[in-house]
N, C-alpha and C positions, 0 to 999 in steps of 0.2 A: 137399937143400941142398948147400952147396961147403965149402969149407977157411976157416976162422978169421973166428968171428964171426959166419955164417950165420944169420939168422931166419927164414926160409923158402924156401920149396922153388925159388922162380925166383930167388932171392939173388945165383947167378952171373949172373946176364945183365948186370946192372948194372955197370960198371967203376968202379974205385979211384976216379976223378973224379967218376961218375955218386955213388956214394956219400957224398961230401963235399958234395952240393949239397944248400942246404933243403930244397930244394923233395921230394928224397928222403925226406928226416927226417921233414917232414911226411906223407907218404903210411904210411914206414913205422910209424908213430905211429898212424894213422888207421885204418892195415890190422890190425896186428898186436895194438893196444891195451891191454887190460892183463891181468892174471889169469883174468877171465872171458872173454876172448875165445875165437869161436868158430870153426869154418873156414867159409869162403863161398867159392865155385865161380866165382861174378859177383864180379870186379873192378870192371869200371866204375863202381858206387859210389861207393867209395875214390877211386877218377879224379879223376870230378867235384869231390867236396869238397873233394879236394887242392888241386884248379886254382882252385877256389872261394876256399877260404879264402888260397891263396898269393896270389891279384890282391888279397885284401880288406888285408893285412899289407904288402906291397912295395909300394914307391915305385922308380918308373926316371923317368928323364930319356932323355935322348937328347944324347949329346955332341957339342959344336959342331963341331970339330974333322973328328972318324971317323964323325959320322953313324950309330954306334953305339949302341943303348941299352944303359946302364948301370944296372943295380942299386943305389939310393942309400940304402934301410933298412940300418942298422946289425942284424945277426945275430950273437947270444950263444950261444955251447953251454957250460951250466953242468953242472959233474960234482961229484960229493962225492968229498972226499978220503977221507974213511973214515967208518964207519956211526955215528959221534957225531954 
């Protein structure tokens, strides 16, 4: 792994941006998971279900304008302030 906050060994590849994106959150969620997790060699799994589950959750449009699609699901990141 790399410097501050690293959860796994490819952790640096991803950039400051790539890491703010759900679609990250989710994979890292899916790959990494919880206590009992265990190491796996085959990624692509994790891939698949990511990309799975992120088309199943998101809503885009396409803006009139830019001809851009846009992102239109509202995305929460909830944190505990302390262990009460």
């Amino acid at each position: 792994g790399g410097g501050g906050g690293d959860e796994f060994d490819s952790y640096d590849i991803f950039s400051d941006n790539d890491r703010k994106e759900f679609i990250f959150h989710l994979f890292k969620h899916f790959c990494l998971g919880g206590q009992v997790c265990q190491y796996e060699d085959d990624v692509q799994p994790y891939l698949d279900v990511t990309k799975s589950v992120y088309k199943e959750i998101i809503s885009v449009q396409k803006d009139a304008e830019s001809q851009t699609i846009q992102v239109v699901s509202p995305v929460f990141k909830i944190e505990a302030l302390n262990e009460n």
